[in-house]
N, C-alpha and C positions, 0 to 999 in steps of 0.2 A: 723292346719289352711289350708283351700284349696289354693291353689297356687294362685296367683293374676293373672297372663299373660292367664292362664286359663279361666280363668272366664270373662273375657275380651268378649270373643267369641260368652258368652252365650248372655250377657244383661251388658252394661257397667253401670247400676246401683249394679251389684251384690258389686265388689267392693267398693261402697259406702256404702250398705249396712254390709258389712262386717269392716267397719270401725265405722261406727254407733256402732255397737254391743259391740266395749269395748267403746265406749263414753257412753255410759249407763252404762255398770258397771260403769265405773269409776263416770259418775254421781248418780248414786245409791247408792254411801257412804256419798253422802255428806250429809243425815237427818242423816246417822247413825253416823257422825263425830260431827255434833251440835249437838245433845242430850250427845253425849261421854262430850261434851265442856260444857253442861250444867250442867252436874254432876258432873263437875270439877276434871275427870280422866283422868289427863297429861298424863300417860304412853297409854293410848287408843288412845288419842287424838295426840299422837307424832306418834302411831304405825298407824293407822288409813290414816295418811297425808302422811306417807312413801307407802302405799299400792296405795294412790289416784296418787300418782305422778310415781309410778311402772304402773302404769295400763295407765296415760297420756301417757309415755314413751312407751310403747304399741302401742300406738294408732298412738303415731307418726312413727313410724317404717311400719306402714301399711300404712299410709300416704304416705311415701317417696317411699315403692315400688308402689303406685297405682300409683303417679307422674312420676315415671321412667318406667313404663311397659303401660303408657297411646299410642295406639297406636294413631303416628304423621302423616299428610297426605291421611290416612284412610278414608274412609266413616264411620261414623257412627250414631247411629238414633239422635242421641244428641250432639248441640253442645261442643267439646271439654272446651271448655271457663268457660260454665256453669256448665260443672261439676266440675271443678277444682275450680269454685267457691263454690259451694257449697261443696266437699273436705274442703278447708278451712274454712267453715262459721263451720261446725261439730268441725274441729280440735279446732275451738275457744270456744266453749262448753266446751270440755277437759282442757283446757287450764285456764276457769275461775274457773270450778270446783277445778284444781289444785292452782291456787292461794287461794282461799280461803282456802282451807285447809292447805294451810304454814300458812297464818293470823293467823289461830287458836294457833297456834306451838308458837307464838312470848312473849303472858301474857295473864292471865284470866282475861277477861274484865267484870267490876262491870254492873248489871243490875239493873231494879228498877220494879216499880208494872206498870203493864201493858206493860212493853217493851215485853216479851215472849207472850203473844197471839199476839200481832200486829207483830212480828217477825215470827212468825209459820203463819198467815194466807200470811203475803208475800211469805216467802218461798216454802208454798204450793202452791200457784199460777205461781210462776216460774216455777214451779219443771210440774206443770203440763201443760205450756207452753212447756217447754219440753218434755213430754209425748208425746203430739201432735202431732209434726213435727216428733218424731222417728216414730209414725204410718205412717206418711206420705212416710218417706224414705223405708219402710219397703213394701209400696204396688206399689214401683217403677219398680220394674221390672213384675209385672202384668200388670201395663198400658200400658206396651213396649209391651207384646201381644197383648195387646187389640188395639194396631192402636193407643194409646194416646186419645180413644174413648168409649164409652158405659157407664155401669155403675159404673166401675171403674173411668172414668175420675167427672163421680158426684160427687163421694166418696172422692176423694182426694182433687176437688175443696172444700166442705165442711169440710174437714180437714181443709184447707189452712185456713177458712171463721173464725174457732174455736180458729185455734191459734192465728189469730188479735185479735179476743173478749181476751181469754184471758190473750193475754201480754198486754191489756190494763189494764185487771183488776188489774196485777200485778202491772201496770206502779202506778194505783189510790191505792193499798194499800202501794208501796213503799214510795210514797208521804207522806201519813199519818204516817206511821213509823218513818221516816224524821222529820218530824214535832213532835213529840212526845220524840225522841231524842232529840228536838233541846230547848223543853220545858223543858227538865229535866238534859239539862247543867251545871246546878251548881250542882248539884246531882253527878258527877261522873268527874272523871280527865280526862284532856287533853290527857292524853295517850289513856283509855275510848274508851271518844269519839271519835278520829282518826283510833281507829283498830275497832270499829264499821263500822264506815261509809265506809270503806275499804273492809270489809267483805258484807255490804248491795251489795255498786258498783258491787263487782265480782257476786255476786248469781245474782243480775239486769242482768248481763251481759249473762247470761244463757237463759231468756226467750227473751232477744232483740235478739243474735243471734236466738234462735229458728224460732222466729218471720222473722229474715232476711229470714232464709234459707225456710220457708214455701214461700217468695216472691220469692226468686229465683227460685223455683219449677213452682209458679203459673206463671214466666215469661218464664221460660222454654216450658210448655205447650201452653201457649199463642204464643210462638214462632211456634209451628208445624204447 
């Protein structure tokens, strides 16, 4: 792992980007933990949420040194305030990721006809809410050459444009899944239905932060 105080020097988005990178692993287990959960492999599905929460714990320890080596006082091209915001809007990405995968850990929840596509097309909408915004973080220290100007700064505004479309779309299929659960309640127990809707919350909570942190970017730029 490149040193954090380091890289400081270069582009004080490297370290954010360098935190991104296990919030992706760590969120790129989570289709491979619901398909484990759908095939009703508890030892995958136990081993799987111990990796997801190894890999959060990761991400927090690169957190903490970016927070402690953030230089105070400095000049530098970017508001300190904003990054440390968006620092944490990343770290909460990891952080829903990792709840949902305990949810999973807790009992296999009864499903019914139509719940797994209306499940899979939400979650692929999230998941690629989150796609999104990691491209975004990923071309932040090219805009820092570029003056926060040219075609770079196109590019990432139309990233930013992408991910409102689609944590919207995610927000209108989460509705409808909702609703479909909420149809087929006597169909499945109270337990069910409360470690569903629990698991829904957290994967939601993956594409609204993404959604935040593409705003905080766009407000960030709009500040220079």
């Amino acid at each position: 792992m490149r040193n954090i105080v380091s890289v400081f020097g270069r582009s004080p988005f490297v370290p954010l980007q360098m935190h991104m990178e296990k919030v992706v692993q760590c969120v790129g287990q989570v289709p491979i933990i619901l398909e484990a959960y759908r095939q009703q492999d508890t030892e995958k599905v136990e081993s799987l949420a111990g990796k997801i929460s190894k890999l959060e714990h990761e991400a927090d320890l690169i957190k903490h040194d970016i927070r402690n080596s953030m230089p105070r006082g400095l000049f530098m091209p970017v508001d300190r305030s904003k990054l440390l915001k968006i620092l944490s809007l990343q770290d909460g990405i990891a952080n829903r990721a990792e709840n949902m995968a305990v949810l999973l850990t807790f009992k296999q929840a009864k499903r019914f006809a139509g719940f797994d596509a209306a499940f899979d097309l939400f979650t692929g909408k999230c998941l690629e809410t989150f796609n999104l915004s990691r491209d975004i973080i990923e071309l932040l220290d090219e805009l820092l050459e570029s003056g926060f100007g040219g075609l770079e700064a196109n590019k990432v505004h139309e990233l930013i444009d992408k991910v409102a479309l689609k944590e919207h779309e995610a927000d209108v299929s989460q509705r409808e899944l909702v609703r479909l659960l909420l149809a087929n309640e006597d169909n499945i127990s109270y337990g069910d239905f409360f470690l569903w809707t629990r698991v829904i919350r957290q994967i939601s909570g993956i594409a609204d932060r993404s959604d935040n942190l593409a705003a905080t970017v766009r407000n960030t730029l709009e500040s220079k």
